[in-house]
C-alpha positions as a printed NumPy array, in Angstrom:
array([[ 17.452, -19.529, -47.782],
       [ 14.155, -19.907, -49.501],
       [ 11.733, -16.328, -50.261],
       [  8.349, -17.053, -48.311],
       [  6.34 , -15.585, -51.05 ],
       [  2.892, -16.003, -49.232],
       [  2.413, -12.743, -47.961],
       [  4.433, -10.366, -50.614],
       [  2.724,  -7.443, -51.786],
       [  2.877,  -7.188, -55.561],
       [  5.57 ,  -4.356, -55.278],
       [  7.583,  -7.062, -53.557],
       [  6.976,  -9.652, -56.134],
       [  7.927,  -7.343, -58.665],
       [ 11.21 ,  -7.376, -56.934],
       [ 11.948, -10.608, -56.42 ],
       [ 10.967, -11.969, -60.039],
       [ 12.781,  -8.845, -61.756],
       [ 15.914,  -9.365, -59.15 ],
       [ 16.432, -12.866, -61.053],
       [ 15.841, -12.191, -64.494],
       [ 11.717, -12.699, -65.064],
       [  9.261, -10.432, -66.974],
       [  8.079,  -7.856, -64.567],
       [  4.593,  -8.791, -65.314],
       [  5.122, -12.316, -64.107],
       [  4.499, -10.733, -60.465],
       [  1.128,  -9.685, -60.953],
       [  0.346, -13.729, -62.531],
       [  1.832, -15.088, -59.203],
       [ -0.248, -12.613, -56.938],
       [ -3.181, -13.772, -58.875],
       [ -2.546, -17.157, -58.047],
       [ -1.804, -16.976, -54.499],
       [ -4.773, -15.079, -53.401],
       [ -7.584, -14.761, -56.124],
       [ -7.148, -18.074, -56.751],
       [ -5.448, -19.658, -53.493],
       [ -3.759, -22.392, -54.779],
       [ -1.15 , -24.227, -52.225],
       [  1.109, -25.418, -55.396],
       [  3.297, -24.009, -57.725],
       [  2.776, -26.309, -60.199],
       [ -0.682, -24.804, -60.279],
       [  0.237, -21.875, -61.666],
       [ -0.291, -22.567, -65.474],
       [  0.733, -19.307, -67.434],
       [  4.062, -19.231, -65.443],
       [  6.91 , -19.92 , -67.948],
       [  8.223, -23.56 , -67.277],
       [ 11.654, -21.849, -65.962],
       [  9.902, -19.301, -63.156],
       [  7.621, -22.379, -61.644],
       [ 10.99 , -24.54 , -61.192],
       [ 12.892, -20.943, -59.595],
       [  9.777, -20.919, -57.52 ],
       [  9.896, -24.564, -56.367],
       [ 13.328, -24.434, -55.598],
       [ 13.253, -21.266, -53.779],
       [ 10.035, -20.092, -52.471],
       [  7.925, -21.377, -49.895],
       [  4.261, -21.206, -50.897],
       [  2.636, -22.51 , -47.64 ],
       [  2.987, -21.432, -44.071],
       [  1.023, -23.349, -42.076],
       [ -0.306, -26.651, -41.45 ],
       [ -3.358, -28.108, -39.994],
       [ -2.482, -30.156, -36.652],
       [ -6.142, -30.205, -35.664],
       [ -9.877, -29.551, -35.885],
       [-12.846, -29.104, -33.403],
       [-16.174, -28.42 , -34.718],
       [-19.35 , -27.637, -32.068],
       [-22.692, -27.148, -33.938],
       [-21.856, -24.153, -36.189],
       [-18.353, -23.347, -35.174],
       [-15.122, -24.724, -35.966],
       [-11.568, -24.4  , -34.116],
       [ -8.069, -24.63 , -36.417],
       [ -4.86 , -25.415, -34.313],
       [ -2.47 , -24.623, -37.267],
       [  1.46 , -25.231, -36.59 ],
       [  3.702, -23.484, -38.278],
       [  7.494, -23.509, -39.787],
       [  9.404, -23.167, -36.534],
       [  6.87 , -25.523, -34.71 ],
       [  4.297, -23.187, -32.797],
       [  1.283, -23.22 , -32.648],
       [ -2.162, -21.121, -33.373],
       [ -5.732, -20.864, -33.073],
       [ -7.741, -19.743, -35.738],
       [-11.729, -19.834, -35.106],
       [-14.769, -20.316, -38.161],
       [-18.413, -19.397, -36.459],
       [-21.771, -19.356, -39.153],
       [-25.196, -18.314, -38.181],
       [-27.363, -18.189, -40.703],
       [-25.769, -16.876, -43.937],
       [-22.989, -15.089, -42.106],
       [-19.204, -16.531, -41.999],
       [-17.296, -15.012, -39.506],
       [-13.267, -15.585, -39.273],
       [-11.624, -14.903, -35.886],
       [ -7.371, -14.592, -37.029],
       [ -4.697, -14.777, -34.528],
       [ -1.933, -12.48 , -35.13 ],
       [  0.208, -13.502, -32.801],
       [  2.165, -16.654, -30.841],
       [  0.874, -15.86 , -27.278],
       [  0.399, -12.235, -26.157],
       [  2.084,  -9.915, -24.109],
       [ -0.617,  -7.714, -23.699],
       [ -1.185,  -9.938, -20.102],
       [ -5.073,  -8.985, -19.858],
       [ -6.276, -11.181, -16.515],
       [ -9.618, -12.249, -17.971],
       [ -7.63 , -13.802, -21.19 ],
       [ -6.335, -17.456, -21.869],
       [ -4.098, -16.153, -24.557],
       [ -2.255, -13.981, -21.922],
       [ -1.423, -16.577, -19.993],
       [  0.642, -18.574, -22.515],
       [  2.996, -15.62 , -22.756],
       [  4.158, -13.864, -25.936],
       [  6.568, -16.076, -28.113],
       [  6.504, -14.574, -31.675],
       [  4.441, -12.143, -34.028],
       [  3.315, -14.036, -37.221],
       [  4.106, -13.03 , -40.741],
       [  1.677, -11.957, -43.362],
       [  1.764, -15.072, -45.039],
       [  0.848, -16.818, -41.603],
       [ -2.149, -14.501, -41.073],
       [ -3.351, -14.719, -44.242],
       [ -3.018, -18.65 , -44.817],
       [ -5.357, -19.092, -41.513],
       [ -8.053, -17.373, -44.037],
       [ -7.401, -18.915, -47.489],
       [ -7.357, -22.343, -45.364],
       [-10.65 , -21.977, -44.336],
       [-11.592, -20.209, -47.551],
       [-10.967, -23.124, -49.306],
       [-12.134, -25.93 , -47.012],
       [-15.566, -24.872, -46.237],
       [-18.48 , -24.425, -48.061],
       [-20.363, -21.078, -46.37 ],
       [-18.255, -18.356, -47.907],
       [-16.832, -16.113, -45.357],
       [-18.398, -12.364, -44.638],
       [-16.786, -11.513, -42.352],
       [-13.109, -11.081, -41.056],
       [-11.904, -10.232, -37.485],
       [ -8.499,  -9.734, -36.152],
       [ -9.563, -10.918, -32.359],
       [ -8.011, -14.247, -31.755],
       [ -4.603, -14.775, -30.538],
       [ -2.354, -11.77 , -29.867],
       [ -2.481,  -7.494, -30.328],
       [ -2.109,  -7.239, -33.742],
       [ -1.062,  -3.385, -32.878],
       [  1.687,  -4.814, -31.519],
       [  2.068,  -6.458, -34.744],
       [  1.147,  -3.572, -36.559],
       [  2.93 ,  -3.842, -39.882],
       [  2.142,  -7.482, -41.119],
       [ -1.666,  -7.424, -39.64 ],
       [ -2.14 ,  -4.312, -41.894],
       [  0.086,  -5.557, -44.909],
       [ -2.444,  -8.463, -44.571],
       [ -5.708,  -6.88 , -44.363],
       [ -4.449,  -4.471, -47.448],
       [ -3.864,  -8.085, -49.129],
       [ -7.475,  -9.394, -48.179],
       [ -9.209,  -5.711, -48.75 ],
       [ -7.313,  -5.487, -52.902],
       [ -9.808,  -6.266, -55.364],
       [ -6.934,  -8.165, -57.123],
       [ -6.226, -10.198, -53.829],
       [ -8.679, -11.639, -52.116],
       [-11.359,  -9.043, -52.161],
       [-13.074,  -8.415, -48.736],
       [-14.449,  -5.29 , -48.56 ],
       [-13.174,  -3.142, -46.16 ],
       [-16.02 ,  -2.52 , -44.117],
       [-15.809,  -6.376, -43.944],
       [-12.438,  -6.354, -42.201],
       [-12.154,  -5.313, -37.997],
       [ -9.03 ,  -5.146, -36.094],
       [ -9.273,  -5.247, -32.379],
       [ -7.019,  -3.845, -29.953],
       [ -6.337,  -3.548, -25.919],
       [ -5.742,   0.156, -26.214],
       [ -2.138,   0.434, -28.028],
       [ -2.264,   4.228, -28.467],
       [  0.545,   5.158, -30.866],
       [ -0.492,   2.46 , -32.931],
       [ -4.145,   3.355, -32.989],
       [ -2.861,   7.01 , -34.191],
       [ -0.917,   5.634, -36.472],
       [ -4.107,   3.425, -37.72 ],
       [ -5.727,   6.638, -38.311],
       [ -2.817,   8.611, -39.918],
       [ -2.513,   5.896, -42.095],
       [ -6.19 ,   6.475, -42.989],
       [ -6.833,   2.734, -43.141],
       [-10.085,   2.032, -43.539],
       [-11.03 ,  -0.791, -41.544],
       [-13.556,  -0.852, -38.93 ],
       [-11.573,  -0.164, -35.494],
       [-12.647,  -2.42 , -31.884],
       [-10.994,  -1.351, -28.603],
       [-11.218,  -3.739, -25.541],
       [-12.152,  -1.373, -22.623],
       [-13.652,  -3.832, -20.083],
       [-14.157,  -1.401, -17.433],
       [-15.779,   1.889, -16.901],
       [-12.547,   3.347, -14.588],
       [ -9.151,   3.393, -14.408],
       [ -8.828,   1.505, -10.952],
       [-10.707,  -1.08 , -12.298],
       [ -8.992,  -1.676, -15.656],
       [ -5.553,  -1.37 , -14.167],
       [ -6.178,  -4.649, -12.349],
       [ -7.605,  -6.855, -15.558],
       [ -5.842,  -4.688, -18.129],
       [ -2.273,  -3.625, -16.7  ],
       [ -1.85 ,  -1.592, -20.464],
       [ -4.169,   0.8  , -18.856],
       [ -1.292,   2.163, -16.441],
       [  0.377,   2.986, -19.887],
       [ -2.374,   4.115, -21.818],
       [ -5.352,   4.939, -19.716],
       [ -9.492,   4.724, -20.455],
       [ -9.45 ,   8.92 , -20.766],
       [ -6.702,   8.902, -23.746],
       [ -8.841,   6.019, -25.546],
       [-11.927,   7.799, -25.583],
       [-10.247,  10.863, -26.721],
       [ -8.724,   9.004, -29.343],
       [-12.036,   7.335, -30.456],
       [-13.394,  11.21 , -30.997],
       [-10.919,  11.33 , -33.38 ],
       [-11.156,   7.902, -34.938],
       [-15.155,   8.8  , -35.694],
       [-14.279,  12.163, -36.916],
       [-12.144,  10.429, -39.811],
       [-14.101,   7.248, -40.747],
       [-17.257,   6.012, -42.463],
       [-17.93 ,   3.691, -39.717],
       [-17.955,   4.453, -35.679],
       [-15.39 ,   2.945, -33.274],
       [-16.56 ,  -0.112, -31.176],
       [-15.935,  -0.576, -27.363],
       [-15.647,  -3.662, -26.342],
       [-16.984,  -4.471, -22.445],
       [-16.108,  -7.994, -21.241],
       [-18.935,  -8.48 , -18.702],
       [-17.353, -10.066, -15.372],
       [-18.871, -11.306, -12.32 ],
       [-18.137,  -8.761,  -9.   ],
       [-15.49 ,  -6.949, -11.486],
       [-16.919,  -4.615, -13.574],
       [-21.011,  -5.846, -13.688],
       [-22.842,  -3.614, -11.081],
       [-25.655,  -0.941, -11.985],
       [-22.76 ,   1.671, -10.852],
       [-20.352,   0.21 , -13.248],
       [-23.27 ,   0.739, -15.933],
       [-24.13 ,   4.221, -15.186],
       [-19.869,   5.182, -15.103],
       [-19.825,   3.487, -18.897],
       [-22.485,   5.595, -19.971],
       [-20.708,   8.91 , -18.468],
       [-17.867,   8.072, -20.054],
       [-19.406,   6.612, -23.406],
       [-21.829,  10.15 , -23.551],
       [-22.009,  11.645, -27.281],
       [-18.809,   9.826, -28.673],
       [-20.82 ,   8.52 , -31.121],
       [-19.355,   4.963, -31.02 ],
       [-20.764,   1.007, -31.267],
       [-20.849,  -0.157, -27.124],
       [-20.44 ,  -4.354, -27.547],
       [-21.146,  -6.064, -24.406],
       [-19.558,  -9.56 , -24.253],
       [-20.562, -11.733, -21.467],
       [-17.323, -13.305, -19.876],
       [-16.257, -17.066, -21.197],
       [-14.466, -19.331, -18.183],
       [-10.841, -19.991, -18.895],
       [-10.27 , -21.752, -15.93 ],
       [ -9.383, -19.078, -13.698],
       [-10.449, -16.824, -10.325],
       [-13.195, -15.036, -12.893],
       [-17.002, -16.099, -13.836],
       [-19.763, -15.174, -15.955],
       [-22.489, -12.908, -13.985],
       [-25.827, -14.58 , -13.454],
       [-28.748, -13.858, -16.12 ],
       [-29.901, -11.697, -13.342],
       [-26.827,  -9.244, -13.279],
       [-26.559,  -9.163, -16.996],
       [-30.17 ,  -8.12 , -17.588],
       [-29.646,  -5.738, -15.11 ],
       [-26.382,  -4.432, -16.15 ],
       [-28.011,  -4.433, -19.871],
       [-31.055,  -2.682, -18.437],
       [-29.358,   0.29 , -17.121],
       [-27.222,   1.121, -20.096],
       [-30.825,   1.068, -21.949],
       [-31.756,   3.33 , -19.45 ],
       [-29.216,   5.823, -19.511],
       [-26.585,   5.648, -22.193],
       [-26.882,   8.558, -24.855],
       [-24.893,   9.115, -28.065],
       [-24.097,   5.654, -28.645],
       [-25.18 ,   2.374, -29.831],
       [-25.528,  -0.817, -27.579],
       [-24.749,  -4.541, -28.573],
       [-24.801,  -7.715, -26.866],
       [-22.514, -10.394, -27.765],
       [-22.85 , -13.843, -26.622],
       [-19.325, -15.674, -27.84 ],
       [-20.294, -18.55 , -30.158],
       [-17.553, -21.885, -29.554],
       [-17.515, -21.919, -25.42 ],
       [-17.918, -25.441, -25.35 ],
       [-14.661, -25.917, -27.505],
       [-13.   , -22.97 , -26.029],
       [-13.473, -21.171, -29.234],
       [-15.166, -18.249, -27.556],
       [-14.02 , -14.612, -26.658],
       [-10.728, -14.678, -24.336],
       [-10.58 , -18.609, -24.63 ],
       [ -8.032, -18.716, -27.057],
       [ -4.586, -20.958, -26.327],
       [ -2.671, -23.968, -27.297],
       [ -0.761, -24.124, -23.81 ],
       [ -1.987, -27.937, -23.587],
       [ -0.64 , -28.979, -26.978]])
């Protein structure tokens, strides 16, 4: 059984090299390589001893992911990476102007089951290790040009219900002696998974925080969002009192706009109720088609809808998100490898 090294901590480096008879301080050379540096070989690795690159070879894997294919529309670009046991992921690159935005999947499917979501559909079928997270981002750190400024945790999966290797590889991207995103660079979205999003905040983990709320009432978000029956809008806004109370930077809403779902001036007015004085970001994301019962409003109802937040929302901050990638089915929601 080989170690999958892409993804160790240095602590767990430490371990493994000192376990089998290396320098201690051999960990630290092999962290530098595999994430300041991001090389895919061992061989690579020059100040290694000639003895710890051949352990390595024979027992480590050093790459956990491969590219099975790439669709680029204007300034976006799609990944479908496979990995060791033969699944498969989406991992999405989107530029405007000089910012590089990378949208990781932390999951195999989802089990989350929102209605509005193409990743839902597929199902969940496995979490991904750190090493698979972070590989989607030193892939596309290396193979494009534009660096990247940005990191999101919103493509396949909850990654609160992957909890441990999401944040084991955001601490990886966030060390200054990884690959050194600033925190403040790094956002981890979630459906509403409440003992993790404690946790997140226990932990004092400084990344920025989304929450997918998609609907201004309960009745409403129990039918796109069955979580809600678990964890209901109420508890999440409480929670997100506490989140801002803790954190340099204000929790973020995010409102999937759906025709006749959750898009009239009523709907509006209830978000802004609810949304009063919590101090948090409000992003409105105009539904992308996956092929299902649910459209896009007309530019009519989204002005509208838009309007009347303008019009009555206090205590928050309002922004409108149109999905880069639709026509690849890179966008918000579109997510899934069901026809590969």
């Amino acid at each position: 059984m080989k170690y999958i090294i892409k993804g160790m901590q240095i602590e767990e480096l430490e371990k493994l090299i000192t376990d089998n008879g290396f320098s201690k301080f051999r960990a630290s050379q092999i962290y530098n390589w595999l994430y300041k540096n991001c090389v895919n070989k061992i061989d690579m690795m020059e100040n290694l001893s000639s003895d710890l690159r051949q352990f390595l070879k024979e027992n480590s894997i050093i790459n956990t992911l491969e590219l099975s294919k790439k669709v680029v529309f204007d300034n976006t670009t799609k990944f479908l990476f496979k990995t060791k046991d033969n699944q498969f992921i989406e991992t999405v690159s989107m530029i405007e102007n000089d910012k590089h935005t990378i949208c990781l999947s932390s999951q195999v499917g989802c089990s989350v089951d929102c209605d509005f979501c193409a990743t839902g559909k597929m199902g969940f079928k496995s979490s991904l290790s750190a090493g698979e997270i972070l590989d989607q981002l030193i892939y596309i750190k290396k193979n494009m040009k534009q660096p990247i400024t940005n990191i999101v945790f919103m493509g396949m999966g909850e990654p609160f219900l992957n909890y441990k290797n999401v944040i084991k590889s955001a601490d990886i991207m966030n060390d200054s002696l990884g690959l050194n995103f600033g925190s403040n660079r790094i956002t981890i979205s979630t459906a509403g998974i409440l003992p993790k999003i404690n946790q997140f905040i226990n932990d004092r983990k400084k990344y920025n925080l989304a929450i997918s709320l998609n609907a201004s009432n309960d009745k409403v978000r129990d039918k796109i969002m069955p979580i809600n029956k678990k964890w209901p809008i109420t508890d999440l806004v409480k929670v997100s009192k506490v989140y801002n109370k803790n954190k340099r930077s204000r929790i973020t809403f995010e409102y999937v706009l759906i025709d006749s779902v959750n898009d009239s001036t009523n709907d509006a007015i209830q978000l802004c109720n609810l949304l009063k004085n919590t101090q948090c970001k409000l992003n409105i994301i105009p539904f992308n088609y996956i092929g299902n019962q649910y459209k896009r409003p007309s530019s009519i109802k989204i002005e509208k809808f838009i309007n009347t937040i303008h019009q009555n929302h206090k205590g928050f901050t309002i922004l409108v998100r149109w999905s880069k990638g639709t026509d690849i089915n890179a966008g918000c929601g579109q997510l899934s490898t069901g026809e590969t």
